[in-house]
VOGU-3710 file (C-alpha; in Angstrom, 3 decimals, decimal comma):
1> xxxxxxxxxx> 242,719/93,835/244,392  241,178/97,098/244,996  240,476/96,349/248,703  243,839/95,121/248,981  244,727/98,754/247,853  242,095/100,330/249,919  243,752/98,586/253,231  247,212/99,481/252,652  246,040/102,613/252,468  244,610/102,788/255,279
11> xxxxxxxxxx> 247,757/100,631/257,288  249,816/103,606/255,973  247,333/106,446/257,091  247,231/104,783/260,675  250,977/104,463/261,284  251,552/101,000/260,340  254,843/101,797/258,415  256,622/100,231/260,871  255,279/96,838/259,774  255,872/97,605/255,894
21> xxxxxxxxxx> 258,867/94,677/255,707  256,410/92,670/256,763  253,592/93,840/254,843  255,760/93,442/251,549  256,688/89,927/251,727  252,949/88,682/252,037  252,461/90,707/249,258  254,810/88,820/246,826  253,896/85,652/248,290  249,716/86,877/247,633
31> xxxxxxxxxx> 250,879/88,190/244,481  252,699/84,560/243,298  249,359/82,730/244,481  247,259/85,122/242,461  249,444/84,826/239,426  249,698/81,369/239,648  245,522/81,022/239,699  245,341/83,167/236,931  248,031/81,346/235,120  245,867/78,553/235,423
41> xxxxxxxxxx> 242,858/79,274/234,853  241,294/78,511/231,346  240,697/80,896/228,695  238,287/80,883/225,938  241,148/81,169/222,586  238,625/81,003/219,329  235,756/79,526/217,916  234,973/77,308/215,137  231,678/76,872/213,193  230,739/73,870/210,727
51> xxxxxxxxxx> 227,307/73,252/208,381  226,613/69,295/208,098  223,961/67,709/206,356  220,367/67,819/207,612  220,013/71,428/208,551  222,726/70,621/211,567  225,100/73,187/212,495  228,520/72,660/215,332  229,856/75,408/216,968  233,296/74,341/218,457
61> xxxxxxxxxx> 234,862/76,451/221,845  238,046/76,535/222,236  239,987/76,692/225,493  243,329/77,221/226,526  243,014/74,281/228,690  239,704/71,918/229,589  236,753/74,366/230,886  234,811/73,267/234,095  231,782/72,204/233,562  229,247/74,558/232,150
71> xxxxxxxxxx> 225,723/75,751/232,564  223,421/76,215/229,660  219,785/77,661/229,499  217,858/78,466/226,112  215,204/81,268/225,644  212,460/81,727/223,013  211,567/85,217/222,541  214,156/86,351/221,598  215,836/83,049/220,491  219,114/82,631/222,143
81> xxxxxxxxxx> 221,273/79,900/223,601  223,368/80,922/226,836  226,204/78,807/228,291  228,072/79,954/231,410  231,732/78,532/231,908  232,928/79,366/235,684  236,563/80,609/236,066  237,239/81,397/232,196  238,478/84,328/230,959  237,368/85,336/226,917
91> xxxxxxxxxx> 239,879/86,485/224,756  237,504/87,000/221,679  236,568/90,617/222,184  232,397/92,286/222,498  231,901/92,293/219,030  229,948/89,522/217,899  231,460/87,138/215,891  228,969/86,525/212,700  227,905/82,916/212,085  225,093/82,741/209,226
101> xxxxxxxxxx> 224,747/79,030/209,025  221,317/77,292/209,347  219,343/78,888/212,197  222,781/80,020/213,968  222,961/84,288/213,252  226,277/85,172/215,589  228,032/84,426/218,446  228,960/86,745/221,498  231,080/86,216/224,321  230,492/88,479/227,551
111> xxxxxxxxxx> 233,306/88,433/230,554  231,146/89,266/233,601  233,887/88,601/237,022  234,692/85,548/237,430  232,422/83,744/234,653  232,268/83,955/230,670  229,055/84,021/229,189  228,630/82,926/225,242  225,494/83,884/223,698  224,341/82,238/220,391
121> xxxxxxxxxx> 221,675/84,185/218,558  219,760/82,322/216,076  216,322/82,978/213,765  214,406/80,464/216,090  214,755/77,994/218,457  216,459/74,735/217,698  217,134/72,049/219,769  220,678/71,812/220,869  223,238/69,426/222,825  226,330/70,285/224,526
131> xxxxxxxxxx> 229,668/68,212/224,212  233,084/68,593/226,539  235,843/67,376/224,431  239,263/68,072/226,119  240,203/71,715/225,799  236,864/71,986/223,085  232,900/72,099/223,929  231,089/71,268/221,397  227,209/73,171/220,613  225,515/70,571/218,076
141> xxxxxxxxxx> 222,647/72,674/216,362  219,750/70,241/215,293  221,783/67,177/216,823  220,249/64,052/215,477  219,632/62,286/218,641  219,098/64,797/221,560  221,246/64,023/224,371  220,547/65,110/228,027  222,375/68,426/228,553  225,141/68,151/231,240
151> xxxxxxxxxx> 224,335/69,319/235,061  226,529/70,266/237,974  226,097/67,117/241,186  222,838/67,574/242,296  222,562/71,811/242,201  219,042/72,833/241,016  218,114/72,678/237,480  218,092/77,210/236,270  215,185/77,779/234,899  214,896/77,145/230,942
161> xxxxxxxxxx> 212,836/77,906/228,273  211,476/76,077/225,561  208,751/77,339/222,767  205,939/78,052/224,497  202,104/77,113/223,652  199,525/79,309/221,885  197,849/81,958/224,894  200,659/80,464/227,518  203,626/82,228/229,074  207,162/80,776/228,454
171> xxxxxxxxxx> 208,348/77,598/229,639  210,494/76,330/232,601  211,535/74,112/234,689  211,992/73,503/238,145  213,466/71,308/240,583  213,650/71,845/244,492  213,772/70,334/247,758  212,496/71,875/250,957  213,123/75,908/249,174  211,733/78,645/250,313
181> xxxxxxxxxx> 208,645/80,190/248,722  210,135/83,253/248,931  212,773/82,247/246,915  211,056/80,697/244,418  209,530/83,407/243,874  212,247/85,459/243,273  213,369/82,997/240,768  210,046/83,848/238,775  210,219/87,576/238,770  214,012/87,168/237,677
191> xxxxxxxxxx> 212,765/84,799/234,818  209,735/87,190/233,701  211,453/90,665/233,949  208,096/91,127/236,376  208,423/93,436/239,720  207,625/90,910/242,602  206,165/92,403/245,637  206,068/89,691/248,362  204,285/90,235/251,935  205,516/89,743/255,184
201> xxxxxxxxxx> 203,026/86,783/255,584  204,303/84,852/252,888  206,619/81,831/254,719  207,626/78,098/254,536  208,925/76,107/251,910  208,146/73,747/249,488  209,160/71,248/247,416  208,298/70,818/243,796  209,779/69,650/240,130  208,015/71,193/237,260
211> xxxxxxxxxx> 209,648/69,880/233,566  209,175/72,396/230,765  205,443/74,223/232,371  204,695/78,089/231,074  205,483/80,500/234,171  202,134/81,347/235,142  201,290/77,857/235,640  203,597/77,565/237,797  203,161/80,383/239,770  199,301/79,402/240,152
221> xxxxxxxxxx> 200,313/76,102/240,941  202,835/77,520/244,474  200,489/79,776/244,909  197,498/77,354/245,505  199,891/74,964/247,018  200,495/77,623/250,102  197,188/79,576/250,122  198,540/82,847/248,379  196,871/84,715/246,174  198,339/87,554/243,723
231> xxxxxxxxxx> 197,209/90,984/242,229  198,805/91,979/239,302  198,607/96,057/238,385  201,129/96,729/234,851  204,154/94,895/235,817  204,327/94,264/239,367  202,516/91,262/240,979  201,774/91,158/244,789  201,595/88,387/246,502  199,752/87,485/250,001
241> xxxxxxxxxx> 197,616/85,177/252,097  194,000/85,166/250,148  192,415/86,015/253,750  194,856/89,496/254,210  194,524/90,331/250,275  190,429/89,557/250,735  190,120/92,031/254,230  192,502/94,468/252,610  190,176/94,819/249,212  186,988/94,712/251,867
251> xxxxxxxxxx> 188,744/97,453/253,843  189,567/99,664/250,334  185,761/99,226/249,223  184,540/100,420/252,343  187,024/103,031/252,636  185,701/104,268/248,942  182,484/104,071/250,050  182,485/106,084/252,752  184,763/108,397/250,677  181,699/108,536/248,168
261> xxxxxxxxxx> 179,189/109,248/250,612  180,866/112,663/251,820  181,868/113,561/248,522  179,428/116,644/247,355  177,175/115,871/244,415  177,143/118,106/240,623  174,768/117,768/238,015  175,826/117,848/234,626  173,718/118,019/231,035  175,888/115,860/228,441
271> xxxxxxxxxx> 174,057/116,054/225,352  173,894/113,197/222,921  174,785/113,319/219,523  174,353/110,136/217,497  172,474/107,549/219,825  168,717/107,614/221,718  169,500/109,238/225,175  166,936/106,858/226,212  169,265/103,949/225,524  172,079/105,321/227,121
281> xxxxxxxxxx> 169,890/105,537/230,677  168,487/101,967/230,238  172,235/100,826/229,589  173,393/103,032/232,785  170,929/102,048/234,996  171,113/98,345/234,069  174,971/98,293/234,801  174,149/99,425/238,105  171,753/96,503/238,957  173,969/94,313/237,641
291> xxxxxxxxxx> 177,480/95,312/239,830  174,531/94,954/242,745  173,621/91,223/242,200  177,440/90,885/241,580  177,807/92,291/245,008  174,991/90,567/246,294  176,219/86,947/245,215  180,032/87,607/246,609  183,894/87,849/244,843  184,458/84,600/242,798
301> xxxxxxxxxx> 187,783/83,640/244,258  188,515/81,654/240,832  189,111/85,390/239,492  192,745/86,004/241,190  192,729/89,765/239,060  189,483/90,687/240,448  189,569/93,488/242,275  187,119/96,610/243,772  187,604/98,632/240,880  186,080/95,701/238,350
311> xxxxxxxxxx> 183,000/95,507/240,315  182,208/99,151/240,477  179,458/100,765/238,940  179,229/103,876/236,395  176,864/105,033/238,735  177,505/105,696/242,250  174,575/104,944/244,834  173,648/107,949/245,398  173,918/108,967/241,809  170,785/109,466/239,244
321> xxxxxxxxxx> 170,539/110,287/235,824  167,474/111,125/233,649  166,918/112,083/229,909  165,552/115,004/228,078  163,733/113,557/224,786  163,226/116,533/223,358  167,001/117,962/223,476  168,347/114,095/223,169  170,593/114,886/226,476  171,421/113,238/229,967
331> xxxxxxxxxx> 170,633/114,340/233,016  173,094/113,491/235,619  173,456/114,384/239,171  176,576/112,025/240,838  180,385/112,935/242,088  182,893/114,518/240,071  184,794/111,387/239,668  181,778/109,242/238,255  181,096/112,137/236,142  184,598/111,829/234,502
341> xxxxxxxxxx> 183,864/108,237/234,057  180,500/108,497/232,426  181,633/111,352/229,756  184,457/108,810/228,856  181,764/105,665/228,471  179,707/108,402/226,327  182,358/109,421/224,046  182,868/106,145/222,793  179,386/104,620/222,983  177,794/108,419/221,226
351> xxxxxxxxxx> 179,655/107,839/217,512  178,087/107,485/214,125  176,550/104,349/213,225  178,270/103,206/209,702  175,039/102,371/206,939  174,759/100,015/204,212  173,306/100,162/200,772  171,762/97,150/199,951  171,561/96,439/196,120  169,090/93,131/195,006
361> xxxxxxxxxx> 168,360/92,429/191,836  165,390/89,783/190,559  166,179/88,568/187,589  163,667/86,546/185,789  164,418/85,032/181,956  161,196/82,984/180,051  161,806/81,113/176,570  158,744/79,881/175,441  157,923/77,956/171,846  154,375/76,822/170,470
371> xxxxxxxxxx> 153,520/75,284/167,319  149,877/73,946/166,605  148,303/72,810/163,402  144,508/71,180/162,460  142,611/70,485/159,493  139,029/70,779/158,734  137,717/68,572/156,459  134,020/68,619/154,139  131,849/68,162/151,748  128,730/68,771/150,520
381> xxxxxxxxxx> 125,800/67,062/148,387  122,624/68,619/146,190  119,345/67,006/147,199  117,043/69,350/145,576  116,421/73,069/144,657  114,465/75,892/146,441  114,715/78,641/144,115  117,570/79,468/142,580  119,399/77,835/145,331  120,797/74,597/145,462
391> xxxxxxxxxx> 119,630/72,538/148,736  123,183/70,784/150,048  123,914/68,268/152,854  126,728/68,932/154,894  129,392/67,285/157,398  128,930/69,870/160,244  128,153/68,340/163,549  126,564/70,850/165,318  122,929/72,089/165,050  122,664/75,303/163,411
401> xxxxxxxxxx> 119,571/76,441/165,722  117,518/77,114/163,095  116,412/73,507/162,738  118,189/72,863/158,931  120,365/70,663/160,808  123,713/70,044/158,583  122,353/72,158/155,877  124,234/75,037/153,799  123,852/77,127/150,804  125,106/77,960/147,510
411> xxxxxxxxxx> 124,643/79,581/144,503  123,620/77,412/141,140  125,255/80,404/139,163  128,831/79,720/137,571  131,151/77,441/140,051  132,669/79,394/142,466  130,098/83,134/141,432  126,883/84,015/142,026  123,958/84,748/139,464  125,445/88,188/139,060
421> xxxxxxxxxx> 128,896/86,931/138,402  130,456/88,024/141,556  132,618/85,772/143,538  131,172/84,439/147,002  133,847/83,026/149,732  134,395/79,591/149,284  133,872/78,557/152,839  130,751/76,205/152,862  129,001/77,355/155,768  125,335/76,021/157,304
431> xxxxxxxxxx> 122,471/78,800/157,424  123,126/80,187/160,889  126,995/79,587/159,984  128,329/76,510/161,261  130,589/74,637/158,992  129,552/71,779/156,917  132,580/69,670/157,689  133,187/65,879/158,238  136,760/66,308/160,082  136,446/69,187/162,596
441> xxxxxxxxxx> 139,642/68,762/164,577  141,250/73,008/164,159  143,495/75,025/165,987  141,915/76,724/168,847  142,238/80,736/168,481  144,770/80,419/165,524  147,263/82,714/163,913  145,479/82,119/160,518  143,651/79,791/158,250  143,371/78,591/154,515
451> xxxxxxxxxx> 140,114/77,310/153,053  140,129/75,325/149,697  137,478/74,201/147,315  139,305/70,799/146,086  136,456/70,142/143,521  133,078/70,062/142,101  132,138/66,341/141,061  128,566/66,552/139,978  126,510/68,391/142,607  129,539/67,994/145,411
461> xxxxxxxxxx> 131,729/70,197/146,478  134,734/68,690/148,581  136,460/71,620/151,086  139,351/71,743/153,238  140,659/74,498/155,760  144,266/74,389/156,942  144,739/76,423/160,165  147,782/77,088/161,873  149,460/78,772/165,037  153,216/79,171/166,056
471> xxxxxxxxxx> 154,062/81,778/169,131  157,498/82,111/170,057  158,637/84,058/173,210  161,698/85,680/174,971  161,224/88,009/178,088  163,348/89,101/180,742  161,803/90,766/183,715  164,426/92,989/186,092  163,656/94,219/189,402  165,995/95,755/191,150
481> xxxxxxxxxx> 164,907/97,597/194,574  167,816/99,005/196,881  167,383/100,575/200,357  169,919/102,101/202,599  170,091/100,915/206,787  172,291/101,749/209,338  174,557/98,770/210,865  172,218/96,297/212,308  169,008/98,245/211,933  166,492/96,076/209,918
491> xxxxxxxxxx> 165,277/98,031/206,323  162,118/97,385/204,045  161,589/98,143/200,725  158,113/97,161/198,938  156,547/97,533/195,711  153,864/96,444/194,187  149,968/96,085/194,158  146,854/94,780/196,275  144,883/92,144/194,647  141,064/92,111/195,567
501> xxxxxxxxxx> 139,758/88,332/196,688  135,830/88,255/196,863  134,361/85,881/199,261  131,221/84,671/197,949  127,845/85,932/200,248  125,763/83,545/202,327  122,475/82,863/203,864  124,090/84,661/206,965  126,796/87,590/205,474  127,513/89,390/202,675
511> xxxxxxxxxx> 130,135/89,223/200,688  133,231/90,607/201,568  136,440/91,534/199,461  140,100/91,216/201,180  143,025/92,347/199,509  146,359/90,174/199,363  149,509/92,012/198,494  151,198/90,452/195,239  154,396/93,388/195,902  158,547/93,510/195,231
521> xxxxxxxxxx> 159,551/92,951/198,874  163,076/93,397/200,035  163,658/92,832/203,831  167,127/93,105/205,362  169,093/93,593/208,786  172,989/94,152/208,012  175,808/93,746/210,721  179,023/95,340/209,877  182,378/92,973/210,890  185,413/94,533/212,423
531> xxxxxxxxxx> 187,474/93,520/209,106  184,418/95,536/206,846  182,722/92,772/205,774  178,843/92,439/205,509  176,473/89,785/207,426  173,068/89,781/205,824  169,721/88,410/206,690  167,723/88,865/203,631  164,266/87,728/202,972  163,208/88,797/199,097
541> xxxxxxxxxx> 159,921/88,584/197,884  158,481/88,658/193,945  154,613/88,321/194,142  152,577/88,663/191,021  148,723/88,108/190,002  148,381/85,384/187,238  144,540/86,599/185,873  144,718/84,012/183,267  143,829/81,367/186,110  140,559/82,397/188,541
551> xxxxxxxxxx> 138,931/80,597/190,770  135,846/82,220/191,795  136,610/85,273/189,545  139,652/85,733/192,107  143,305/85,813/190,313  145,992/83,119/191,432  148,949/84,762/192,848  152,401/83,672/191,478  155,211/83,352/194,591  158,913/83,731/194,007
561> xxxxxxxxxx> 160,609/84,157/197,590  163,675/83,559/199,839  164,527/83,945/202,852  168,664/83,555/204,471  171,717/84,536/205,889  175,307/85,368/204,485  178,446/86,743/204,946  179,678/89,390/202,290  182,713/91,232/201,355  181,994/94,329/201,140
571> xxxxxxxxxx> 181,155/95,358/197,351  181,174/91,874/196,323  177,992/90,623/194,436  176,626/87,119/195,501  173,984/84,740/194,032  171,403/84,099/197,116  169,027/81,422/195,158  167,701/80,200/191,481  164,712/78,020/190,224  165,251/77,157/187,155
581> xxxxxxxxxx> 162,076/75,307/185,511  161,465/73,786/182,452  158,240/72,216/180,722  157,624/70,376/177,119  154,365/69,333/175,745  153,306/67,496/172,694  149,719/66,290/172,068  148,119/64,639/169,217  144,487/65,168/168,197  142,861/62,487/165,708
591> xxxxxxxxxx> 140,291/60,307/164,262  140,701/56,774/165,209  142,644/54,728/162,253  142,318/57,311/159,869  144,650/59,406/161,608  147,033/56,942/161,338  147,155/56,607/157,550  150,305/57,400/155,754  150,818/61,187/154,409  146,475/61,094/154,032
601> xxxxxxxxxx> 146,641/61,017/158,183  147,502/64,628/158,301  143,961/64,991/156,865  142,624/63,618/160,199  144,429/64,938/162,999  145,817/68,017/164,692  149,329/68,576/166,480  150,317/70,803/169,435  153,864/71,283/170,762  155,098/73,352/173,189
611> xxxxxxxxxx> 157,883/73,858/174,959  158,537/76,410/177,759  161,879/77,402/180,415  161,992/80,320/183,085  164,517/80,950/185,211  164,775/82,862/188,415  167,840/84,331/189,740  168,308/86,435/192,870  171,511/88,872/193,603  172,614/91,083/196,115
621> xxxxxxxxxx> 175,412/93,104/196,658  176,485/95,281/199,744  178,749/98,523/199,940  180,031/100,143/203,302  179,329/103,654/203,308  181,209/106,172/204,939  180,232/108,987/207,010  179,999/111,652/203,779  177,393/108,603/202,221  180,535/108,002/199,772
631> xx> 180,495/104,385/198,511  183,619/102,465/200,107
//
């Protein structure tokens, strides 16, 4: 209509007027046609929305008469359902029209010239199937058989989308015969939103029909199908014959290099703060070596994003750098440019390595129980006199040196006193002091023992000595060493003392003494995680000298170690290892038969019971510290 205008406009500014009868009568008769197309043309009147069981939602369209066919194509991100209808008009307004059933948010209809687009938003995307029902289409939400959606003749399927896999771009599909590349190309920038730059080189056609593939899938697939390659810098993608993109990267390099090798040289002193300037040569100079063999071997055409700037060194050919150890600086002498780009690899590699503290904790419990009890049992006979002492015959076993043999004293005063009337112990005992016993069977080194005369019958006196021992025990032994390390520097902390070992002498050297270390050993190398947790390998050693077992004179030494790896939250206290070991004992110590006697037995025997548990537990427990040491 408004080039209609535009010509009468100009019939009238040429001198036409003459033909204006004319000129009015098609008019009408224009005017008539056009009224009577847009009388008949279809209009979209209202729309209907219905929940049904099973999460399925229908959307009902309806038309002032039956639409033409439409066109539908779903995206994911966001997710939206479009459906064109060709040669409708909308009469439902811009505002969206709110739904809020199921995954269905709104619906929006958009009159763009001679087409109606309706756009149904939802939460996420749903299979769907259109229906033409007379003068009402039909959008089934969650259908429960998926139908295929309708298509115009044979035209080309638009491209589609469907969720699209985990690290892949979103899906389409294709279907051509004989197109041009060039076009199909254009169809993938208009799908991605990306700025397609396409060279003069790139011809032909092709023919392909890709069902439901991500986009760059299918790009790389055309792309290898015609020998193109692409470079892709932010949004824009250019695409070209591999041989004219390869000679026009080989011409940029050598164009940069000859750029480098005229560009005057500065030397600079950047002075390191936190790390070994040392380190930060060896790492310089080794990425230069390897961007040569890089060179050396050739571009890997499986890379299509490679490009000059990837393979480039920090250093520049020409450039050098050196270190001062005793300012901790950098000496470099390059370009400007590769200056700029080594301060900016500095400031991020020169930053404050974050520590650990390390807590470990040994804990080792011991419950120990003992109980021993033995009888000695006597008695002793007069066989004569010498003097005013009695001659009596004994039950001790041993010799007494002296040659008595079994032989012991007393006095022939009152029972139990001597001639002066003083008490004497009642303990028989032999001249040089052994005991004049028949059962010997005591308690070795006991707590304490009884002695009893039982009586005197005639010249014999019968004795018995109770003795008894009972040693209980409860210890806990804490160690508890803690060291501070920086991230994935390994720390030792040790403790403890040398024990001497003496190796005997021989016929050909003397003897020599060694010392072995029986120390508290705590041995770790942290590594800090991105999400501030702790990786640990630990190895924790409790050595101790045991002198109540020698060999040689030489203590044994007692080993409580281990050695692992684990993964921490930071401040969180784990349980790396326990032994837990217990031992019971019981051991009976008789005379044959007589020991075995009823309540009398006791006379004959001794007992020994023990019973004895230690435990061994080993904790740890990291905590990030931040750069003012302040426990995270």
């Amino acid at each position: 209509m408004t080039r209609l205008r535009v010509w009468i406009r100009r019939l009238l500014a040429c001198g036409e007027a003459r033909r204006l009868p004319r000129l009015i009568s098609i008019l009408a008769c224009l005017g008539a046609a056009l009224g009577s197309a847009s009388a008949s043309g279809a209009s979209l009147e209202t729309a209907e929305f219905a929940a049904l069981p099973g999460d399925r939602i229908e959307i009902d369209l309806v038309f002032s008469e039956a639409p033409p066919a439409p066109r539908d194509f779903a995206t994911e991100n966001p997710a939206r359902i479009a459906i064109d209808f060709p040669d409708v008009s909308s009469q439902l307004g811009r505002k969206p029209l709110p739904i809020g059933l199921g995954a269905a948010q709104s619906l929006l209809a958009i009159e763009a010239g001679d087409r109606t687009r309706v756009v149904i938003n939802l939460d996420a995307s749903v299979p769907y199937r259109i229906d033409r029902q007379g003068k009402r289409v039909r959008v089934a939400l969650n259908p429960e058989r998926a139908a295929p959606r309708a298509r115009v003749g044979d035209a080309p399927e638009p491209p589609s989308r469907s969720p699209a896999a985990s690290g892949a771009g979103d899906r389409l599909s294709l279907n051509f015969q004989d197109i041009e590349v060039r076009a199909v190309l254009q169809l993938l920038a208009d799908f991605t939103g990306l700025n397609l730059v396409a060279s003069d080189s790139v011809s032909g056609s092709i023919t392909l029909r890709l069902r439901d593939v991500p986009w760059d899938q299918a790009l790389e697939i055309i792309l290898k199908t015609k020998g193109l390659s692409m470079r892709q810098t932010g949004n824009v993608i250019m695409v070209a014959p591999s041989e004219e993109l390869a000679a026009r990267e080989l011409l940029a390099l050598e164009t940069r290099q000859q750029l480098q090798a005229l560009t005057p040289m500065r030397t600079e002193l950047i002075q390191i703060h936190y790390a070994k300037a040392e380190e930060i040569v060896e790492l310089l100079q080794g990425h230069r070596e390897a961007v040569a063999e890089i060179s050396a071997a050739g571009t890997h055409d499986s890379d299509p994003l490679l490009s000059a700037d990837a393979q480039a060194p920090v250093l520049s050919r020409r450039g050098t750098v050196s270190f001062d150890q005793r300012t901790n600086a950098l000496i470099i002498q390059d370009t400007a440019e590769r200056i700029r780009a080594i301060r900016a690899l500095i400031a991020r590699l020169d930053v404050p390595v974050r520590q650990v503290l390390i807590e470990s904790r040994v804990v080792i419990a011991n419950d120990n129980f003992a109980r021993d009890l033995g009888v000695r049992f006597g008695a002793s006979g007069s066989t004569g006199a010498l003097g005013r002492n009695e001659l009596l015959v004994g039950g001790a076993q041993a010799n007494d040196g002296v040659g008595m043999g079994p032989y012991g004293f007393f006095d022939t005063g009152p029972f139990g006193r001597d001639g002066q009337g003083e008490r004497f112990n009642s303990t028989l005992t032999g001249g040089a002091g052994a005991p004049n016993l028949w059962v010997n069977l005591p308690v070795q080194n006991p707590a304490g023992a009884i002695d009893f005369l039982l009586g005197k019958v005639g010249s014999h006196l019968i004795t018995l000595e109770l003795s008894a021992m009972q040693r209980e025990g409860r210890g806990e032994i804490i160690s508890s060493p803690r060291v501070v390390t920086a991230d994935q520097t390994p720390a030792i902390i040790e403790v403890g003392q040398d024990i001497p070992v003496v190796t005997p002498a021989t016929d050909e050297s003397p003897a020599t003494v060694r010392y072995e270390p029986a120390t508290l050993k705590l041995n770790v190398t942290p590594h800090i995680t991105p999400d501030d947790r702790v990786i640990m390998a630990l190895e924790v050693n409790k050595d101790e000298a045991d002198f109540t077992f020698t060999v040689n004179g030489n203590p044994l030494r007692n080993r409580r170690a281990v050695s692992t790896s684990v993964l921490v939250d930071n401040g969180e206290t784990i349980v790396l290892g326990g032994v837990f070991e217990g031992q019971k004992s019981f051991n009976v110590d008789k005379v044959p038969w007589l020991g075995d006697l009823p309540v009398l037995g006791r006379l004959f025997k001794t007992t020994s019971r023990q019973n004895s548990n230690q435990e061994l537990l080993i904790f740890v427990t990291p905590k990030i510290l931040d750069a003012d040491l302040e426990i995270r």
